[in-house]
KELO-635736 format. One record per residue (C-alpha): x, z, y; residue in one letter. Coordinates in steps of 0.02 Angstrom, whole numbers, padded with zeros to 5 digits, always signed. Layout:
N
XZYA ...
END
This chain:
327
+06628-00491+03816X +06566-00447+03649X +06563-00580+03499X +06377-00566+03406X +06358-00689+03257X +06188-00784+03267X +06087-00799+03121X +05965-00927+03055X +05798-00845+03027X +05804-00895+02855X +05993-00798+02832X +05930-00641+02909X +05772-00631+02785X +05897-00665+02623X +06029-00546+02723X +05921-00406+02760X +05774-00426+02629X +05702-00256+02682X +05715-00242+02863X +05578-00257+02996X +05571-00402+03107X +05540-00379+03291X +05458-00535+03394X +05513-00527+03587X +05423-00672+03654X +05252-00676+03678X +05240-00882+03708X +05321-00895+03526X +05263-00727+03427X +05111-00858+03324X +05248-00984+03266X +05385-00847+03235X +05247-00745+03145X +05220-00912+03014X +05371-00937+03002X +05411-00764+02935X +05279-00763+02822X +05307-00909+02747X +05490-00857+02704X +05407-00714+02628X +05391-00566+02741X +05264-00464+02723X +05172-00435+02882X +05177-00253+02906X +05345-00287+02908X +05330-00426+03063X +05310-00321+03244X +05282-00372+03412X +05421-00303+03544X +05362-00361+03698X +05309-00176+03787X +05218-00141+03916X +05388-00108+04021X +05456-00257+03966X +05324-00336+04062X +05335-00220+04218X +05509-00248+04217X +05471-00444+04202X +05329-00441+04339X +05438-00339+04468X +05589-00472+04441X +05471-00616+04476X +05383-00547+04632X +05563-00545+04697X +05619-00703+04645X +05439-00800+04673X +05403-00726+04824X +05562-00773+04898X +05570-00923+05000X +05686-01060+04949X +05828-01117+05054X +05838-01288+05013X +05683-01406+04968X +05669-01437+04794X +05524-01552+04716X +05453-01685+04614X +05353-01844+04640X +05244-01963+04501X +05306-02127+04503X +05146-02158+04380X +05040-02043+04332X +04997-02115+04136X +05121-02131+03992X +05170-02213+03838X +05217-02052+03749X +05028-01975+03758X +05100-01815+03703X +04958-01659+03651X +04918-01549+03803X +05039-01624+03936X +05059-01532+04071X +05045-01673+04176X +04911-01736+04107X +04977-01885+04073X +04878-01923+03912X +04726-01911+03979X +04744-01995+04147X +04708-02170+04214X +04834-02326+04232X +04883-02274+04403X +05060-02294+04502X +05121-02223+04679X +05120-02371+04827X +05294-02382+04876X +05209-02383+05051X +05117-02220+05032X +05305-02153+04955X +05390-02213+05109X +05288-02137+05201X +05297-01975+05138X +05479-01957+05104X +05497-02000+05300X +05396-01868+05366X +05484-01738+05218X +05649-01819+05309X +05607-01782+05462X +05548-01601+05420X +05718-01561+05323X +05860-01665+05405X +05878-01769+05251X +05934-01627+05142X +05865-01556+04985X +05914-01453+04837X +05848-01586+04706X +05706-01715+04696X +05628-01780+04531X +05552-01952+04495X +05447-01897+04369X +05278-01944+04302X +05181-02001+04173X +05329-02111+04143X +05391-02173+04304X +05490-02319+04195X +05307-02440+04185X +05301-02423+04386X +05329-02630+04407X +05413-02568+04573X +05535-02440+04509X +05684-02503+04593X +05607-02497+04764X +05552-02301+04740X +05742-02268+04690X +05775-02354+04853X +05646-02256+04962X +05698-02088+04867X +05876-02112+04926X +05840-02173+05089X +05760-02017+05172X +05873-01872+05082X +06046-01963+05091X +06099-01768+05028X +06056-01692+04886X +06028-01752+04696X +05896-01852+04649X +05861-01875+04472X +05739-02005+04358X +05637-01893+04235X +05599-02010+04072X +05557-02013+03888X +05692-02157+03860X +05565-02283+03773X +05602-02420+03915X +05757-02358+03960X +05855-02515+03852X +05738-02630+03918X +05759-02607+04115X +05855-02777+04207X +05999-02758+04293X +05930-02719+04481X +05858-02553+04392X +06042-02518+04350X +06120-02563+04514X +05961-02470+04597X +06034-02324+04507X +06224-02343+04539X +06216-02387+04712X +06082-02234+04754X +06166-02111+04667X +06017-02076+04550X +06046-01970+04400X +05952-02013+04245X +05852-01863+04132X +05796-01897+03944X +05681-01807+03856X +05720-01814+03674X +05571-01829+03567X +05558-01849+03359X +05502-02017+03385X +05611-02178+03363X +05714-02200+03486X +05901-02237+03476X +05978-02108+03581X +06149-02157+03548X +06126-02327+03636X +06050-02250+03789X +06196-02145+03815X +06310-02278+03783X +06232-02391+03912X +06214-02265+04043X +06407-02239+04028X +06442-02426+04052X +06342-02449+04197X +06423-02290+04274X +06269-02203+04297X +06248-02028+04279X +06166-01958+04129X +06111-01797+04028X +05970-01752+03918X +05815-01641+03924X +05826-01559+03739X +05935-01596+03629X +05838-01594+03461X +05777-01765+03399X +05725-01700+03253X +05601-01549+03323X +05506-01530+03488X +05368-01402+03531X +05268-01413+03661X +05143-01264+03735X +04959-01279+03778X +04941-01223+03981X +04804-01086+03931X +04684-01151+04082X +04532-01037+04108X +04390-01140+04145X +04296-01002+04246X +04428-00959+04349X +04447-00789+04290X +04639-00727+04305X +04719-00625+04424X +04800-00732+04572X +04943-00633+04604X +05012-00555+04435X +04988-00766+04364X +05099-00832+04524X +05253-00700+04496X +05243-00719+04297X +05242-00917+04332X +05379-01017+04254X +05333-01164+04382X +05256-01085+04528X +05401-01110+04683X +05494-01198+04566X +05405-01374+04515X +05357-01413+04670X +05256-01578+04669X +05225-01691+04805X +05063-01793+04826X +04961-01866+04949X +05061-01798+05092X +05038-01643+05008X +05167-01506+04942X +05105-01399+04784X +05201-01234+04730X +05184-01284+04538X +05108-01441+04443X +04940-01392+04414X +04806-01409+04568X +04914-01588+04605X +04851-01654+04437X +04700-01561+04385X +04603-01708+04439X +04668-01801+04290X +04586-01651+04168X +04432-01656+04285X +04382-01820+04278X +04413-01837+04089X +04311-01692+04019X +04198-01679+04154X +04259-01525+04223X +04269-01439+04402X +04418-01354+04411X +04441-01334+04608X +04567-01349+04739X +04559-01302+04922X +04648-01328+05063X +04738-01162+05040X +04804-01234+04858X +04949-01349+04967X +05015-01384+05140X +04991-01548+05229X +05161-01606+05280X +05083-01700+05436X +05000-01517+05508X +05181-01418+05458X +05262-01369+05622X +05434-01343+05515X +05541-01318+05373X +05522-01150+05369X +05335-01148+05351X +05344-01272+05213X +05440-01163+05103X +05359-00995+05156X +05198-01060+05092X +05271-01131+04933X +05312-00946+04903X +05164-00855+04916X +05012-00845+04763X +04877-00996+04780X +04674-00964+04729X +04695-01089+04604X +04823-00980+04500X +04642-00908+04456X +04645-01037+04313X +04799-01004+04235X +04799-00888+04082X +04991-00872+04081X +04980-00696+03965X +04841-00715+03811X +04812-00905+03779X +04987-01001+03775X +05068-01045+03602X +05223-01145+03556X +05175-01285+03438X +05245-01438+03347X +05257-01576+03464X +05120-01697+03397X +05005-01852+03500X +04866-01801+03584X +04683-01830+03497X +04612-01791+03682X +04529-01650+03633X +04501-01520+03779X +04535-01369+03678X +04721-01449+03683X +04742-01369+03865X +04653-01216+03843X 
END
């Protein structure tokens, strides 16, 4: 394989003080722009690569890998569905949403019947949230988690502020269940250094999300409020759909969004729907196999998902709750 030496953006503008600078992500192209111009590049100098083939190329790749059905089950679960972070436009909607937690009773319930449907094997499951660390009952989900998918890793998803703070049972909960821990790393204070050195004493495994404590951007989700966007090009150009799968309910979700819209709806008044053809009930699913052919095909509510001309990386930042935020 080739070698190819890396340069800072700042090097290649004092290395190459003339040349032209070509943007290849579309997500990024506003931040890379600024950041170009304020290093003194002029912008006729600044381009946009992204072609039109590029995106046929990227569409055709994603129709085969979207449309595909999985062959293990792979998803997530909210443990709570608020947070301490309150990050700006959380995908989850975690800022915006109510003090609300999962009943362990509900959870059992679900992750029997999921059981049942796939033999007590799956790819991955999260425990995500919100911040699934302020559930009261936390050891008891790890329990439940465990219980019905003996195979397969399970992971907690977490932004580390609690992490210190959790008794011993947590720990053991962990150990003895064979739960992998996930940390986001956020520019906030936080001593990441102690978390990994108590995760190593208590034998549990342990890896972080990022790995920048210093810089974090987050992306606004681009929603369309009228619902305008077309279904099927959104679903195969999705970074989530088939992918972050979310259980709720006794409902599975291809991607994040319809399973906690009702957080956005009820805070800014909105109406963003989901129907029944949005998810599959895991009580009416005759098998395995229709669970994950559905979780591979486009959903009507990918009608509100401007994946192309509205998303932008950003500093990360807390939330002032302002709609405009998600749009």
């Amino acid at each position: 394989m080739n070698d190819y030496e890396v340069l800072s953006v700042e090097s290649a503008v004092s290395l190459f003080p003339e040349a032209v600078f070509l943007i290849s992500s579309l997500m990024h192209k506003n931040g890379i722009r600024r950041q170009l111009v304020e290093l003194g590049v002029s912008d006729e100098r600044i381009m946009l690569g992204v072609t039109g083939e590029t995106q046929d190329f990227l569409t055709k790749k994603g129709q085969a890998d979207k449309l595909r059905p999985l062959k293990k089950l792979q998803f997530e679960v909210d443990i709570a569905e608020h947070c301490n972070l309150n990050c700006k436009c959380c995908s989850q909607f975690s800022c915006i949403a109510e003090e609300e937690y999962i009943a362990p009773e509900k959870m059992r319930r679900d992750f029997k019947r999921l059981g049942e449907l796939f033999e007590g094997i799956c790819e991955r499951i999260y425990l995500i949230g919100g911040e699934p660390l302020l559930h009261p009952r936390i050891t008891e989900c790890i329990g439940i988690a465990r219980e019905y998918f003996p195979v397969g890793k399970i992971s907690l998803f977490t932004n580390g502020i609690l992490l210190l703070k959790c008794d011993e049972e947590f720990w053991d909960a962990c150990r003895k269940n064979k739960i992998s821990l996930i940390v986001t790393k956020y520019p906030i204070s936080v001593d990441y250094q102690k978390i990994v050195d108590k995760a190593c004493r208590e034998k549990v495994d342990f890896e972080f999300f990022g790995t920048s404590e210093d810089f974090k951007f987050m992306i606004n989700l681009g929603l369309d409020l009228e619902g305008s966007q077309d279904i099927d090009r959104n679903f195969v150009n999705c970074r989530e759909a088939n992918n972050c799968i979310k259980l709720k309910n006794g409902k599975l979700f291809t991607c994040t969004r319809p399973a906690a819209i009702h957080k956005f709806n009820r805070f800014f008044g909105q109406h963003l729907e989901v129907s029944e053809e949005d998810y599959i009930d895991i009580y009416e699913a005759a098998s395995r196999e229709e669970v994950l052919a559905k979780l591979a095909k486009p959903i009507p509510f990918c009608r509100y998902c401007n994946n192309f001309d509205k998303r932008e990386a950003m500093e990360w930042g807390r939330t002032e709750k302002n709609i405009e935020e998600w749009l």
